[in-house]
N, C-alpha and C positions, 0 to 999 in steps of 0.2 A: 504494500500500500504506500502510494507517497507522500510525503508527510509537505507538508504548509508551511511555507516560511514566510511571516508576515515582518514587510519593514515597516515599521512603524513605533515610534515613545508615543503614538498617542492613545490614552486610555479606553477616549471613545470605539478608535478602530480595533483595540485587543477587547473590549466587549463585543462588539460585531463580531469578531472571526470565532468568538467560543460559541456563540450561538449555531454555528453549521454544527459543531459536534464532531469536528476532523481531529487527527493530531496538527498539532502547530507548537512553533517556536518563534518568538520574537529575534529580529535585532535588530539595533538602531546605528543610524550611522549620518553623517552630517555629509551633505551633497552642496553644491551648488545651487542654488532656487533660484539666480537671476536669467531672466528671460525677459524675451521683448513683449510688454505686452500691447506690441503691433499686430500679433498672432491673435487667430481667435479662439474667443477664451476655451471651446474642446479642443485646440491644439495646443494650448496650454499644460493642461490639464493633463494630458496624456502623453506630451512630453518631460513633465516633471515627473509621474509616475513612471516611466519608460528608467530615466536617470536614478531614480529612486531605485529602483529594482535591479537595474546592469550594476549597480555600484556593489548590492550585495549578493549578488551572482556570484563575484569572484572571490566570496569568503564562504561560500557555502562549499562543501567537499561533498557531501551527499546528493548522488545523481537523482534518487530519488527524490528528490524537491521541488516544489515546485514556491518558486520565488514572489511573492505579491507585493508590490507598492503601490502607493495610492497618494494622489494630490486631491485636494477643495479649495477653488476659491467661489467668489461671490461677486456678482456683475450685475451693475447699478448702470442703465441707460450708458452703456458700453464703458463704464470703469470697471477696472476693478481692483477689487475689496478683498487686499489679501489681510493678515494677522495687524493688528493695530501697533504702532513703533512707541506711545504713550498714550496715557488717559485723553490727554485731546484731542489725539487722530480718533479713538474710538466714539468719542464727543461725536465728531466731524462725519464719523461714517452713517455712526446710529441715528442724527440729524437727516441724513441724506437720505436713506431709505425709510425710514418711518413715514407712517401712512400710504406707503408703494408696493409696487409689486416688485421684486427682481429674483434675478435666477444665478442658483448655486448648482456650478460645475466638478463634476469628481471625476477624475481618471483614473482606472484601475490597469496596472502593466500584470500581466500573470507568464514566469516565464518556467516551463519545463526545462528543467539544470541537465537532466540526463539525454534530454530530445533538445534541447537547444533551439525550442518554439519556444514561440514568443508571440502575444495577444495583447493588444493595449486598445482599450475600449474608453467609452464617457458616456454619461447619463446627465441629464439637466433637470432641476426642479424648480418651479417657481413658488415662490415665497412670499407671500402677502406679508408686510408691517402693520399692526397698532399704529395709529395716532397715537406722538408721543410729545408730552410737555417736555421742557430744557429738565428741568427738575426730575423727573421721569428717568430720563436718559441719566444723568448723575445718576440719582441713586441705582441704576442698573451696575452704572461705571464703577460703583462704587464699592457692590457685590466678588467685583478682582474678576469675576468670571470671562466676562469679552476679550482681556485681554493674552490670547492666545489663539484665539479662535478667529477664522476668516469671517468678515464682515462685521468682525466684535459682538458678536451673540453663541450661545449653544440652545440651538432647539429643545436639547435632552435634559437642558438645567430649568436655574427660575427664568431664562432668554424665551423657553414656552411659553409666560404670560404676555410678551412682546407679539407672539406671531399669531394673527389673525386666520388664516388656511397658509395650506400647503396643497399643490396641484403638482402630482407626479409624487418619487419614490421619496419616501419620508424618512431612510436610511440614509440615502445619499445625502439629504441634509445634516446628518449626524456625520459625515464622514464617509462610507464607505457604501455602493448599493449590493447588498445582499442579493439580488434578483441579479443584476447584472456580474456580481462577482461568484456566482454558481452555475448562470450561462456560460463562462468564461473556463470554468473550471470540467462542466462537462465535455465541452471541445479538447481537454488534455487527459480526458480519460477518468476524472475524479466525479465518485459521482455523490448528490449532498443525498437526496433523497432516492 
């Protein structure tokens, strides 16, 4: 059976991957994340997960592996809204999409170590904001939460009270799309269900 190797230190995406019920192993590793974002934002997305993934392809020794990284950002009338650099970009961002719609893009690479296939897919979800007061936004800011997280919110924390609907996969807003990363997975032989 081959086992999962998820790159990722984010918490969200290692709750996502226990939920298939594979074996898996983390690792983390610090890549490059600058890119143009002249690109559109699914080639974004899929090319930081793509880098995400080759990087730790060549620390994995077990052929049986197969390798999964994953990118999110979040795109506000063609910005976008990666992890906030201080409490005022997060200010800035949470201002700018509240009471909007915008859409959060996730890339997932999934690469077979021993087949030397390689799959890099993306999923988009649109995300309705709350109406939010300046005060509103603080005290979200204030919670620590947005800061780490693309577009300064987590759906799966108290950033729920903020979002009004979600139209498409509600995983992918969390980080990673379980629908799209078990499609991905049956194309290399792994099967969830």
């Amino acid at each position: 059976m081959k086992k999962l190797v998820l790159v990722s230190s984010s918490p969200r995406r290692q709750e996502l991957i226990q939920m298939l019920r594979l074996p898996f192993e983390i690792i983390t590793n610090d890549v490059d994340e600058t890119i143009s974002t002249d690109l559109p934002p699914d080639r974004i997305v899929e090319e930081l997960s793509l880098r995400k993934a080759n990087a730790s392809t060549a620390r994995t020794t077990d052929s049986q592996s197969i390798v999964i990284g994953s990118d999110t950002i979040v795109v506000y009338s063609q910005e976008v809204l990666g992890k906030p650099k201080d409490q005022e970009d997060a200010f800035r961002m949470l201002k700018l999409i509240q009471g909007t719609t915008h859409q959060v893009y996730t890339g997932i690479t999934c690469i077979d170590v021993g087949e030397s296939r390689i799959i890099t897919r993306s999923r988009v979800t649109d995300v309705r904001m709350k109406a939010m007061s300046d005060e509103q936004i603080r005290a979200y800011i204030a919670t620590g939460e947005p800061m780490d997280k693309a577009g300064a919110y987590a759906v799966q924390g108290i950033g729920s009270t903020i979002v009004e609907s979600i139209k498409g996969d509600h995983f992918n807003v969390v980080g990673m799309s379980l629908s799209l990363l078990s499609e991905m997975l049956e194309e290399l032989d792994v099967k969830v269900l």
